[in-house]
C-alpha positions in Angstrom: -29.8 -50.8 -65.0 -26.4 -50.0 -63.7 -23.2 -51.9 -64.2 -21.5 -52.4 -61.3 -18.8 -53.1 -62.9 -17.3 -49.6 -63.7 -18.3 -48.3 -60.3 -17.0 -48.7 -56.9 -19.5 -48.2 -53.3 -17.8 -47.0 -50.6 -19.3 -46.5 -46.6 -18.2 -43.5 -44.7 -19.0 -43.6 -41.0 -18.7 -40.1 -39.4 -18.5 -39.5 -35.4 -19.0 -35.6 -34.6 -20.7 -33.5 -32.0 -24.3 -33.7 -32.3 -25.6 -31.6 -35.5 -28.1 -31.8 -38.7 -25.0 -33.7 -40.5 -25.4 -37.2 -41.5 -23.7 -39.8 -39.7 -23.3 -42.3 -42.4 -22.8 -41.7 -46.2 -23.2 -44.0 -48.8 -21.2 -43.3 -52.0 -21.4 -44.7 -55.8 -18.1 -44.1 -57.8 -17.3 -44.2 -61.3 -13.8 -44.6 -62.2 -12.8 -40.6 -62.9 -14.2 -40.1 -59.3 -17.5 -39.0 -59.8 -20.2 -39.4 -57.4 -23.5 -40.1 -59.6 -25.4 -41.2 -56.4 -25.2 -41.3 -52.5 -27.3 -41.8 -49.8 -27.1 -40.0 -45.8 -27.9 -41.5 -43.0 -28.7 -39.5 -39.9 -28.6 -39.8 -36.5 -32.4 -40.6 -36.2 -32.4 -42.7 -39.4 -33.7 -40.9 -41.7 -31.9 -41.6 -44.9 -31.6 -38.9 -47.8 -31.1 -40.6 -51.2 -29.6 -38.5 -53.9 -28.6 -38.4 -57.6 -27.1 -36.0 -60.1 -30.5 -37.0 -62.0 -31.9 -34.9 -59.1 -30.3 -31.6 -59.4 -29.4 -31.6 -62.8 -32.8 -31.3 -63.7 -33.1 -27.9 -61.3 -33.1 -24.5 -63.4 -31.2 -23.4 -66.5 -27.5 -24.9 -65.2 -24.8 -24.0 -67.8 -22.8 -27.3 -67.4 -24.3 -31.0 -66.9 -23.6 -32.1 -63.3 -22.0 -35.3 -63.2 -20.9 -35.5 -59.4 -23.0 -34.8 -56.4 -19.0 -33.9 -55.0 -16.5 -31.5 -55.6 -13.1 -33.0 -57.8 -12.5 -36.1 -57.6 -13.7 -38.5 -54.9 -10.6 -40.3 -54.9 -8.7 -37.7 -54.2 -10.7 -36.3 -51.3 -10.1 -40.5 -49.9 -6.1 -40.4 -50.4 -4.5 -41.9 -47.3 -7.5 -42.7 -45.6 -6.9 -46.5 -45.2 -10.0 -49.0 -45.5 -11.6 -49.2 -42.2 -9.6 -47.2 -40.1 -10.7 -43.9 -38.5 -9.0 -40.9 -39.3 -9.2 -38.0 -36.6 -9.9 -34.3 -37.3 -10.7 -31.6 -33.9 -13.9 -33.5 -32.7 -14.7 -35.4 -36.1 -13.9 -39.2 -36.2 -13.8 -40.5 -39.6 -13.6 -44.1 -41.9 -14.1 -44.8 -45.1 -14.5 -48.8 -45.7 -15.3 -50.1 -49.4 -18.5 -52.1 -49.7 -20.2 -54.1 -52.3 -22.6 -52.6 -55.0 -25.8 -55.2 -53.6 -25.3 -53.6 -49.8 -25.7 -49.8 -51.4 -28.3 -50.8 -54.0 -30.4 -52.6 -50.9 -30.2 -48.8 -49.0 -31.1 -47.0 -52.6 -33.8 -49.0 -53.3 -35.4 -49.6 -49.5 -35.1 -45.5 -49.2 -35.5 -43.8 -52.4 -38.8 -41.8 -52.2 -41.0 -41.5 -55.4 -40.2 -39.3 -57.7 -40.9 -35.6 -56.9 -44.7 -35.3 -58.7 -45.8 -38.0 -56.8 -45.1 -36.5 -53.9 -47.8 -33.6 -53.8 
């Protein structure tokens, strides 16, 4: 079981032309800005649960992944104020903080079996 209290849950809504990219993402946080889990949401609703459980198992890796992003979360969220929408060429963007029961209800409605019971 997690503690919720040494991690944050953040909602990113994301408007952009039509594409394969999600439209919503889900985010779990630790406190160096790691992202151990996160969830996409796309446009048809199909939601794509992941965790670094999930790819660090994959191969022969020579370092244990600890973030499903690149640096630190936090940093890649600096000046984006809670709510608002920040705008890039097409993209719209927001990035609202939400609480751990809201993203634990969309991991745990979502999450498919593990991977052998799948075949």
């Amino acid at each position: 079981m997690f503690q919720h209290m040494s991690f944050s849950y953040y909602r990113c809504d994301w408007i952009h032309p039509e594409s394969e990219e999600p439209v919503i993402v889900y985010y779990e946080v630790d406190i160096t800005g790691d992202v151990p889990r996160l969830i996409d949401v796309f446009a048809d609703g199909r939601r794509q649960c992941m965790s670094v459980a999930d790819v660090s198992g994959r191969e022969h890796e020579m370092q244990r992944i600890t973030s499903l992003v690149e640096g630190s979360f936090y940093d890649g969220i600096a000046g984006l104020a809670d709510g608002m929408f920040f705008e890039e060429g097409q993209d719209r963007i927001s990035m609202t903080r939400i609480a751990a029961d809201r993203f634990e209800g969309e991991w745990q409605a979502h999450r498919l079996p593990t991977p052998d019971k799948l075949h």
